[in-house]
C-alpha positions as CSV (number, residue, x, y, z in Angstrom):
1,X,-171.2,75.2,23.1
2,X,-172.3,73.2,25.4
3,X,-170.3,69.5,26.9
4,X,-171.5,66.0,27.6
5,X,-169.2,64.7,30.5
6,X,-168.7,60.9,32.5
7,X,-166.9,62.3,35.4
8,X,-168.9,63.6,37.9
9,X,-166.1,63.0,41.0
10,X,-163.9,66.1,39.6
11,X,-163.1,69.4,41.4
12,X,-160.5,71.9,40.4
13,X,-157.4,72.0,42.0
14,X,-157.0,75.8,41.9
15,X,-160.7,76.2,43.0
16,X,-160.2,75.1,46.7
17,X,-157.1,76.3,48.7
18,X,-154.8,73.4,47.5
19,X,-151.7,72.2,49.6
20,X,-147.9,73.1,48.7
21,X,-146.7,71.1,45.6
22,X,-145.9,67.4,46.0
23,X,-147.9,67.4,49.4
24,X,-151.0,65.0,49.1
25,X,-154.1,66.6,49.2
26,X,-156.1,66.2,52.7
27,X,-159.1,66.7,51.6
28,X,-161.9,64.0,51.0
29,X,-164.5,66.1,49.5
30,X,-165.3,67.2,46.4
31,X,-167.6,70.2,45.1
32,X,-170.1,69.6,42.7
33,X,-171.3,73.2,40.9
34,X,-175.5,73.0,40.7
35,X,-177.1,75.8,38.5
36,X,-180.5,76.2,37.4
37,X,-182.1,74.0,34.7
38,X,-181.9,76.6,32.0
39,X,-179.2,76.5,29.5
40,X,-176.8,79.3,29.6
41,X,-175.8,81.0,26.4
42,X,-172.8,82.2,27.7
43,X,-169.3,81.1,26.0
44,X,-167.6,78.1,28.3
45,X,-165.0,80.1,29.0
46,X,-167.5,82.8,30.8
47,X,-169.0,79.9,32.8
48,X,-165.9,78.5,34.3
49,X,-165.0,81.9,35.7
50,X,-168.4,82.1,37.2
51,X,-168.1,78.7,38.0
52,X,-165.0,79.3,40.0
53,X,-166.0,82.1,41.9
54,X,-169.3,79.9,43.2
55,X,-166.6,77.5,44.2
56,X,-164.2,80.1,45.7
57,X,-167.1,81.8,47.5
58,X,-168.5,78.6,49.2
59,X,-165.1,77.3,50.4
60,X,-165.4,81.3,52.2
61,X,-168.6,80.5,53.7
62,X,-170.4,83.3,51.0
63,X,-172.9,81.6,49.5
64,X,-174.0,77.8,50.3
65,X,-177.0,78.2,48.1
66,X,-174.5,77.2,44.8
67,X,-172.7,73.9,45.9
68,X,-173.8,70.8,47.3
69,X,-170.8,69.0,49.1
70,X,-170.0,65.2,48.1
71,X,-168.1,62.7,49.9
72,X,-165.5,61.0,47.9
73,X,-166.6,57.6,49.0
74,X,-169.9,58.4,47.0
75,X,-168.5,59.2,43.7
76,X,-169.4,56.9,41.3
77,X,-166.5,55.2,38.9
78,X,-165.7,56.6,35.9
79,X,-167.8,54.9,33.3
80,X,-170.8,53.8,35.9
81,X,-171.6,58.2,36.0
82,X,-175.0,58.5,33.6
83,X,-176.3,61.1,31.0
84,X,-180.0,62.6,30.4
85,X,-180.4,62.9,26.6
86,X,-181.9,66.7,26.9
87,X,-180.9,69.7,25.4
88,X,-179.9,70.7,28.7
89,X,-177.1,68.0,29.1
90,X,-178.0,67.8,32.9
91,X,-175.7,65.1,34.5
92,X,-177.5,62.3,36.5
93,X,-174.9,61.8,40.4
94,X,-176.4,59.8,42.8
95,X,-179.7,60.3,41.8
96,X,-179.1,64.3,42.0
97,X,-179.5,66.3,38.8
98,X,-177.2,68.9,37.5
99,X,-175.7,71.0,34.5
100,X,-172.8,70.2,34.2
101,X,-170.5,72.3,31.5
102,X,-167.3,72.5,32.3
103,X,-164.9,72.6,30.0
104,X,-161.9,71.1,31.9
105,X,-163.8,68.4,32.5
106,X,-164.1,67.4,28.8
107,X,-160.3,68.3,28.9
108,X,-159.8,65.6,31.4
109,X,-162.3,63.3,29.8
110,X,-160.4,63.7,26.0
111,X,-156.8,62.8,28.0
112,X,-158.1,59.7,30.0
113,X,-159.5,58.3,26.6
114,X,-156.3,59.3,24.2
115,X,-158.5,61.8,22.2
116,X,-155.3,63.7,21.8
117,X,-156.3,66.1,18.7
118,X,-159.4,66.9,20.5
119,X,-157.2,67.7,23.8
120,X,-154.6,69.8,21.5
121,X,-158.0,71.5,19.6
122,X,-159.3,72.2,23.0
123,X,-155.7,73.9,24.5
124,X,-155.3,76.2,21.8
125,X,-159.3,77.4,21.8
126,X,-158.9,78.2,25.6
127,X,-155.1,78.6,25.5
128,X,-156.1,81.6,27.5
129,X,-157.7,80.4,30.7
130,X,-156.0,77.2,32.1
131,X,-158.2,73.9,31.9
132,X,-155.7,71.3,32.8
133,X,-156.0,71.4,36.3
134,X,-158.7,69.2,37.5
135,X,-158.5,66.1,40.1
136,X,-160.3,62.9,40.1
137,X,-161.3,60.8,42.9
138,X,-157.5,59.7,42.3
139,X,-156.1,63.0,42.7
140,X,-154.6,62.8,39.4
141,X,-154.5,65.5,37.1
142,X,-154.7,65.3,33.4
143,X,-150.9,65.3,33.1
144,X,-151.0,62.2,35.7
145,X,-153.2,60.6,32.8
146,X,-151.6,61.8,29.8
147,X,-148.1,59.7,31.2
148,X,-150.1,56.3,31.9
149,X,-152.0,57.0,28.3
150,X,-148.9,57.9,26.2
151,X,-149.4,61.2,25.3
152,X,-146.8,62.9,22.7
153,X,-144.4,64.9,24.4
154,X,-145.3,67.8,22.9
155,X,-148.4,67.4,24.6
156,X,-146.9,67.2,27.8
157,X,-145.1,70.0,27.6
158,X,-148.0,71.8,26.5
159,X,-149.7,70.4,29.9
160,X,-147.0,71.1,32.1
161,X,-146.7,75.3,31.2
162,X,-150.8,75.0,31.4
163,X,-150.6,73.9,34.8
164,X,-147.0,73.4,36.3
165,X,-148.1,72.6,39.7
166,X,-149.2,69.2,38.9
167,X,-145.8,68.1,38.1
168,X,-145.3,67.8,42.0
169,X,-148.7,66.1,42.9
170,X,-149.5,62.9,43.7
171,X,-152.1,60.5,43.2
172,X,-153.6,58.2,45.8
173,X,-151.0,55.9,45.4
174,X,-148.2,58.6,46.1
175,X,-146.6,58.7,42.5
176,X,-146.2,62.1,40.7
177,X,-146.4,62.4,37.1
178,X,-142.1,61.0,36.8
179,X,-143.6,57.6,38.7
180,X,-146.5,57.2,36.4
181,X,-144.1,58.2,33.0
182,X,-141.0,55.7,34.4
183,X,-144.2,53.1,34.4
184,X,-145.8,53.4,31.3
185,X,-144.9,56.5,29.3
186,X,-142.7,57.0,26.7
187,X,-138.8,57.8,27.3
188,X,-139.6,61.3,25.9
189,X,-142.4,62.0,28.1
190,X,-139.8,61.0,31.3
191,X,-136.9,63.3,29.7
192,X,-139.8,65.9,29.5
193,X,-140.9,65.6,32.9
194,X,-137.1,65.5,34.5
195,X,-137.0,69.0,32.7
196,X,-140.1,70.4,34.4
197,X,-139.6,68.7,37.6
198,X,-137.7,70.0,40.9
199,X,-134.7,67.9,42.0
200,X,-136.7,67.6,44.9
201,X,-139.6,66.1,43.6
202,X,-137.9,63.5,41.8
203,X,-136.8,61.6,44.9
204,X,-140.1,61.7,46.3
205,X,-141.1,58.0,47.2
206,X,-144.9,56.6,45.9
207,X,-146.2,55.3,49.0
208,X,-147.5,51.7,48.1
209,X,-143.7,50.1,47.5
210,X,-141.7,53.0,48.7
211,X,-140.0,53.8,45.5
212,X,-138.3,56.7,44.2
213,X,-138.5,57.4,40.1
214,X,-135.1,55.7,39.8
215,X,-136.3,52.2,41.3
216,X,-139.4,52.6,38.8
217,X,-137.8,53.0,36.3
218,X,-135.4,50.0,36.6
219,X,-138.4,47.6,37.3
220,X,-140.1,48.8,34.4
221,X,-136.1,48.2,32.4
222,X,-136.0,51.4,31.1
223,X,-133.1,52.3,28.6
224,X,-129.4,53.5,30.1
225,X,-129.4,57.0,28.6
226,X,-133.2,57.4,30.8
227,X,-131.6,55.8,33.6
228,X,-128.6,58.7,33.5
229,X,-131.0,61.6,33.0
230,X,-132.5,60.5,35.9
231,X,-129.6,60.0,38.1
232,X,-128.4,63.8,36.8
233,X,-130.9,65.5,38.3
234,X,-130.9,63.5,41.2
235,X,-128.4,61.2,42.4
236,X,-129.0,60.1,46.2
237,X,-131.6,58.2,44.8
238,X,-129.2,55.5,44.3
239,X,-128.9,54.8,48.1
240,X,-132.8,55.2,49.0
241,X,-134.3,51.7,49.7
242,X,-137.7,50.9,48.8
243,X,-140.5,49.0,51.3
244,X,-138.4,45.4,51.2
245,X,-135.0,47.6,51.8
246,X,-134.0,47.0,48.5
247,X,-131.7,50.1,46.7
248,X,-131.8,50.7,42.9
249,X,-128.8,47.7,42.8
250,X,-130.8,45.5,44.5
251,X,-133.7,45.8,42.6
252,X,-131.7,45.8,39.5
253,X,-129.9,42.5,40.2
254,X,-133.1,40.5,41.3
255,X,-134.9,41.3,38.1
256,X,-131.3,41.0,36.3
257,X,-129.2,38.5,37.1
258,X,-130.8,35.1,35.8
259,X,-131.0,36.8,32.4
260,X,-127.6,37.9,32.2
261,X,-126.0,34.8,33.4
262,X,-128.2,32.3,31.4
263,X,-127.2,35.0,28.0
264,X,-123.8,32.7,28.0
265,X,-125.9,29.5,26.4
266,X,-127.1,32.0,23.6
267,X,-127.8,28.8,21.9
268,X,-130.8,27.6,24.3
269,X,-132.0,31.4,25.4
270,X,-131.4,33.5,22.1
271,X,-133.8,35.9,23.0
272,X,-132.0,37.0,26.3
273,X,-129.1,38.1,24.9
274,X,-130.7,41.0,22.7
275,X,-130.8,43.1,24.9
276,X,-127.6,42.7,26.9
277,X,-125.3,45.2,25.7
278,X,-128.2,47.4,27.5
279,X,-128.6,46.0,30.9
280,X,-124.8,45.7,31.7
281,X,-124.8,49.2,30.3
282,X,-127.5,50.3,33.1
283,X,-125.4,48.5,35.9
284,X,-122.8,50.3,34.7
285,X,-124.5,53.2,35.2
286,X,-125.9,52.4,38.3
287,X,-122.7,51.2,39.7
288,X,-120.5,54.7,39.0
289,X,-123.0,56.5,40.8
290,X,-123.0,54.6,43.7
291,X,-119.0,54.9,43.8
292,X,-119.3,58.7,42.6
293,X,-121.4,59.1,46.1
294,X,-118.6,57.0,48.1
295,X,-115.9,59.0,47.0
296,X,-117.6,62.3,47.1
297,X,-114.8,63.7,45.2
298,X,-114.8,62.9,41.4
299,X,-110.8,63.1,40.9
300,X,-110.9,60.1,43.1
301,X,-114.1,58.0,41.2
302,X,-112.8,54.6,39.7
303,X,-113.9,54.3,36.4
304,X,-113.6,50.7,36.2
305,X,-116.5,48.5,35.7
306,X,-114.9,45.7,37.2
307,X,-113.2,47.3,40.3
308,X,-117.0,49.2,40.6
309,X,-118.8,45.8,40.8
310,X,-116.1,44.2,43.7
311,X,-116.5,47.6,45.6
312,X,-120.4,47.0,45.4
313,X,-121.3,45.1,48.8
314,X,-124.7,44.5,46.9
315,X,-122.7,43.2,43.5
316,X,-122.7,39.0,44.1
317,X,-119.7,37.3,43.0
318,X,-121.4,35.6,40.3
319,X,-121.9,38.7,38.4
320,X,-117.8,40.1,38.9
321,X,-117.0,36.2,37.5
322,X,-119.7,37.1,34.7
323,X,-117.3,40.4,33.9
324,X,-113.8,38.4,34.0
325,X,-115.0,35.8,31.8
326,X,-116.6,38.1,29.1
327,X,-114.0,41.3,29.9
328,X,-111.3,40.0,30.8
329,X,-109.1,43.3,29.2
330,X,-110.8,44.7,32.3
331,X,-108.9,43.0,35.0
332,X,-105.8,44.9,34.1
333,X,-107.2,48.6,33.7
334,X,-106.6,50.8,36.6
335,X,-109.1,52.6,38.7
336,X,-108.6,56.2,37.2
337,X,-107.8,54.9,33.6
338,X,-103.5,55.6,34.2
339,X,-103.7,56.0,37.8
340,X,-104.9,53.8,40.8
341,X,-105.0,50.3,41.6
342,X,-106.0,47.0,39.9
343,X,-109.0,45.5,40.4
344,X,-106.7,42.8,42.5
345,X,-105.8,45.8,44.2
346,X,-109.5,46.6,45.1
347,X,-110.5,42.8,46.3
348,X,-107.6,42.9,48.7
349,X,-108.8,46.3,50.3
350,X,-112.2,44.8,50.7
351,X,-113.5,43.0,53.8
352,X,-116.2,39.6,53.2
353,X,-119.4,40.8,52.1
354,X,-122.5,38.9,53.2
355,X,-125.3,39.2,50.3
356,X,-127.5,39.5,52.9
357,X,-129.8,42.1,50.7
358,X,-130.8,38.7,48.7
359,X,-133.9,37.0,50.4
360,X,-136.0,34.4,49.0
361,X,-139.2,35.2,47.8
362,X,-141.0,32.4,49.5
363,X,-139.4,32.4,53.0
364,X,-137.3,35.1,53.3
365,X,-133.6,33.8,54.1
366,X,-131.1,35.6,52.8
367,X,-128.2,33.0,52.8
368,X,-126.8,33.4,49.2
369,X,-123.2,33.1,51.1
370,X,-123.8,29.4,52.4
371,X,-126.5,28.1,50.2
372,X,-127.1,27.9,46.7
373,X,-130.3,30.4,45.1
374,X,-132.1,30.8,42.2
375,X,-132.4,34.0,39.7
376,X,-135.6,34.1,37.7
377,X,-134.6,34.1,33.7
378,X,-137.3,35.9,32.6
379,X,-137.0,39.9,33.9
380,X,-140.8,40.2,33.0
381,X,-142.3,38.6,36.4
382,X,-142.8,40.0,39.8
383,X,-143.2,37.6,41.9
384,X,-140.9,35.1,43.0
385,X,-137.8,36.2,41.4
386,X,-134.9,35.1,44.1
387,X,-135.7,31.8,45.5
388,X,-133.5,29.7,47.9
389,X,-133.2,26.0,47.6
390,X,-135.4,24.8,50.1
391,X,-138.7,26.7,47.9
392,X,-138.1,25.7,44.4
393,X,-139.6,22.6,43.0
394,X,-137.7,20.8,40.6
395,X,-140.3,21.1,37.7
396,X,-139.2,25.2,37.8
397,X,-135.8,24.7,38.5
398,X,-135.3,24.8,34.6
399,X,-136.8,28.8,34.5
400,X,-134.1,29.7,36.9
401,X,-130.7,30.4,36.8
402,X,-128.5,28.7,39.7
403,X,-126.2,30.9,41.8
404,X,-124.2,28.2,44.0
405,X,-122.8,29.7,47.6
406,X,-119.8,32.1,47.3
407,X,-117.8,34.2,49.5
408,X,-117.2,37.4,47.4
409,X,-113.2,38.4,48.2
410,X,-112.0,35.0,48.2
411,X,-113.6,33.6,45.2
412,X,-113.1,37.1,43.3
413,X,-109.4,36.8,44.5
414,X,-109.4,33.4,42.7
415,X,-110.4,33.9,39.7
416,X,-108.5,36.8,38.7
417,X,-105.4,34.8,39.2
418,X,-107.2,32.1,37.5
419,X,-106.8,34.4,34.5
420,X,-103.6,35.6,35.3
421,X,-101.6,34.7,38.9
422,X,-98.9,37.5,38.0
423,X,-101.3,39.7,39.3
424,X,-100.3,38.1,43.1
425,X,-96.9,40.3,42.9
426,X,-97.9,43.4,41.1
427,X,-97.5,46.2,42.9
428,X,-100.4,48.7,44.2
429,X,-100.5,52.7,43.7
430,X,-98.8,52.4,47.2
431,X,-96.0,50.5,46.2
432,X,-97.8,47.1,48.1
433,X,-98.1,43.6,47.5
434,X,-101.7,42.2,47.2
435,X,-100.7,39.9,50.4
436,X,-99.7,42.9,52.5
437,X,-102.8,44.9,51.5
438,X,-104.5,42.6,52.4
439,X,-103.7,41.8,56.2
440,X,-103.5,45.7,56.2
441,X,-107.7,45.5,55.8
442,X,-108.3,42.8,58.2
443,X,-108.4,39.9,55.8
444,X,-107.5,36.8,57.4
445,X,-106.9,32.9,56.3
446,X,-110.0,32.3,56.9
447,X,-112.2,35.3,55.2
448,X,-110.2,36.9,52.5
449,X,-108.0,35.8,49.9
450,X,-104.5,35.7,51.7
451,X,-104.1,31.8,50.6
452,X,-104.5,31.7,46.9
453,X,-101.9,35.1,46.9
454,X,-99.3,33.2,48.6
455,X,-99.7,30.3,46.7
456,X,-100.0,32.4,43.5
457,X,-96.7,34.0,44.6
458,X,-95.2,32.7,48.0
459,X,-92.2,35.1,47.6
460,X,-94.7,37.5,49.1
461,X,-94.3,36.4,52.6
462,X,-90.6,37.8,52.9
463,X,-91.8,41.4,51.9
464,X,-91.9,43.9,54.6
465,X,-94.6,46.6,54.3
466,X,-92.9,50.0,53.9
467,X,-95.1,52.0,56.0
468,X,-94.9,49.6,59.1
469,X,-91.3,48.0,58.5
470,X,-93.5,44.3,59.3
471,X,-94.0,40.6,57.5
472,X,-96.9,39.6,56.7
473,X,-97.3,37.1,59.7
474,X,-96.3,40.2,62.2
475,X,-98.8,42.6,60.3
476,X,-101.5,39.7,60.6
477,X,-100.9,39.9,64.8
478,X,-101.5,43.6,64.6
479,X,-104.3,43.9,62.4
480,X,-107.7,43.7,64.4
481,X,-110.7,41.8,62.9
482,X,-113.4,43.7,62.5
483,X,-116.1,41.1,61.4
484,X,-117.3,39.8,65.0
485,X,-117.4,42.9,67.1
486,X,-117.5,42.0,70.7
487,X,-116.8,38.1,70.0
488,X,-112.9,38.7,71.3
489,X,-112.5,34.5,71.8
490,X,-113.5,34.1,68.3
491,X,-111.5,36.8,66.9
492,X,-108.0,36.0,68.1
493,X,-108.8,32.3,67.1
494,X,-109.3,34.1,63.5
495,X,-106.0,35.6,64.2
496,X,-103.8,33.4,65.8
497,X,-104.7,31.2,62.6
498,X,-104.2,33.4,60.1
499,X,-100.6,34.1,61.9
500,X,-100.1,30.0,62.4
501,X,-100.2,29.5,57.8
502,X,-98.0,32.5,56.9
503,X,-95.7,30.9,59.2
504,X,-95.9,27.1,57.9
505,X,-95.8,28.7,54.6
506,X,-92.7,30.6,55.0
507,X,-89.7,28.9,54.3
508,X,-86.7,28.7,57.4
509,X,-84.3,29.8,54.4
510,X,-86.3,32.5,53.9
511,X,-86.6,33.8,57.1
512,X,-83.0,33.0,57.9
513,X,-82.1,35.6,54.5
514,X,-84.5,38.2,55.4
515,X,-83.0,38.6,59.1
């Protein structure tokens, strides 16, 4: 039988001594078989293994009289590749003519164009012989095609025991097959692939944005379950940043957040809520891990969504206040479910986190602590997502979500006692008050929460810590800053005004009794 094929700019990938797995391939040549004009009645299985040993003996130096080397930068596209009509089926390159009957080729040709039967007819005729394992001019394979085209997943697999190798390749872009499937395949062609696929290939980073499968696959809002299977296999790939030094978090919250906070006025954006119980689901997700890798012991992991999210230096404030106003059960779980602290607990441990990761689209200033930003409603566009104040116009301002200046511990300190200002003398799983944890972790009156638990419970200032045997003030004069480094002036300004309020605040009576 002989084959009709468009894609002149192929070569095998077993033919020529091919790099390890997952190592692009350096080579900008391709091999393009010539035979004689005479039409061979040999089966196509015969002719590939002649056809491969003409390769395998000119990339020896054996015989140069078979091949006739092409430079990439000459292939022609795809579809621009012509036919003669003869009984021959000679293939017209570059104004070269050849006979060209390969059968991978049609393989290929059958994948790219989603002629899936005649793929599946055409792996279980040469079932024997692999014929999967071709390259393009964009060093994909036909797995690499069969993900961005949607092939069935039995397909896949069927592709991937073919030729297992090309699991690991990339394409000119850098993605392997995971990248392409997080993009456009189906969530059973990614669970497929993670199943194939070594642990270290699935961290490997596409080289046009820098992204790992994980970061794909959370552009592209891919389900929660997908986003766990992905994490299982390979979990650092929650801390790897992409080419704007964005992690997995980031990139989840800039596509996120405007849709999640504008789903509270379900009555003028119904169709953002729909999916909501899904993306606060993925966060979820996205958040344990992150803490799973902190703690690097899992009898210490918090489970708590909400304690997760204030631990989060990449978590803004207006998404914890988004979680105390819709789960507000969770401000009084523990960390380890009957064990551990609050979350008030967990804010008073923390020190002021900057939201620096959050730049503006448009110029670049990431200033979400002093100036107000906006969060794109709609997670389907790209571009200008996060914009500061200064680069929207007023005509947008309605497609936006507004995220007004915050300072994460002492607004997140507020609100939970808001909800409930008991929680300023509960005690942690230390046997400490919020105020003296607090000044313990180098919060001070200006950065941190220390005022709204004193006045939420000004008892608090006549309790000693039992480790140290000190008030609050004394702990305050003891406790170093830690936020401006070498700035010593400006530090023990911080200090000596943190130590000046507990003071004023403290009654004489109640100094007088506690002596």
């Amino acid at each position: 039988m002989s084959y009709k094929s468009k894609m002149g700019n192929c070569t095998s990938a077993r033919s020529v001594s091919s790099p390890a797995a997952g190592q692009e391939e350096e080579s900008t040549r391709r091999i393009v078989t010539t035979t004689t004009t005479t039409s061979s009645s040999k089966p196509p299985h015969e002719l590939l293994v002649e056809q491969k040993k003409k390769i395998i003996d000119t990339a020896t130096g054996d015989s140069h009289s078979h091949t006739q080397m092409i430079s990439a930068n000459q292939l022609l596209p795809f579809d621009e590749v012509s036919h003669e009509s003869s009984d021959t089926h000679r293939l017209t390159l570059n104004g070269g003519s050849f006979d060209y009957e390969d059968v991978k080729v049609v393989f290929y040709e059958n994948v790219y164009r989603r002629k899936f039967y005649e793929a599946m007819e055409m792996l279980e005729k040469y079932g024997n012989a692999p014929i999967s394992d071709y390259l393009d001019c964009y060093k994909r394979a036909a797995l690499h095609w069969a993900c961005i085209k949607g092939a069935p997943s039995y397909m896949l697999n069927i592709l991937i025991e073919d030729y297992p190798h090309a699991t690991a390749m990339k394409d000119y872009m850098g993605r392997t097959p995971l990248h392409l499937s997080c993009e456009y395949g189906s969530d059973q062609s990614i669970l497929a692939l993670l199943k194939a696929t070594e642990s270290a290939v699935v961290k490997y980073r596409d080289s046009k944005n820098l992204r790992t499968p994980l970061a794909e696959a959370i552009v592209n809002s891919r389900s929660p379950s997908i986003i766990r299977a992905i994490l299982s296999v390979e979990a650092s790939q929650i801390t790897t940043k992409d080419l704007w030094g964005n992690t997995p978090v980031v990139l989840y919250f800039r596509k996120n957040l405007g849709q999640i906070l504008a789903s509270r006025e379900e009555r003028m954006y119904p169709k953002l809520t729909s999916n909501l119980d899904d993306l606060v689901e993925v966060l979820s997700v996205l958040l344990q891990q992150e803490e799973n890798l902190k703690s690097g012991s899992h009898r210490d992991v918090s489970t708590n969504f909400l304690s997760n999210a204030i631990k989060c230096k990449s978590c803004p404030f207006a998404f914890v206040n988004f979680i105390i106003s819709t789960n507000p059960e969770l401000m009084g779980f523990m960390e380890h479910g009957e064990s551990g602290d609050l979350p008030i607990h967990v804010v008073c441990r923390s020190q002021e986190q900057y939201m620096e990761d959050y730049k503006c689209d448009d110029c670049g200033k990431a200033e979400m602590a002093t100036g107000t930003y906006y969060f794109h409603k709609e997670n389907s566009t790209s571009l200008r997502q996060v914009l500061c104040d200064e680069c929207t116009c007023d005509n947008e301002k309605d497609k936006y979500t507004i995220v007004p200046p915050s300072e994460k511990i002492r607004d997140t300190t507020k609100a939970l006692l808001v909800e409930n200002d008991e929680f300023a003398q509960t005690l942690s799983d230390e046997g400490m008050l919020p105020l003296v944890l607090a000044l313990k972790y180098g919060q001070t009156w200006l950065r941190g929460g220390i005022q709204e638990l004193i006045d939420a419970y000004p008892q608090s200032l006549s309790s000693k810590d039992k480790a140290t045997d000190l008030f609050p003030f004394q702990l305050a004069a003891v406790k170093q800053n830690i936020h401006y480094g070498a700035n010593k002036q400006k530090q023990g300004a911080e200090i000596l005004t943190t130590i000046y309020e507990l003071l004023k605040r403290w009654p004489l009576e109640d100094r007088i009794s506690s002596n």
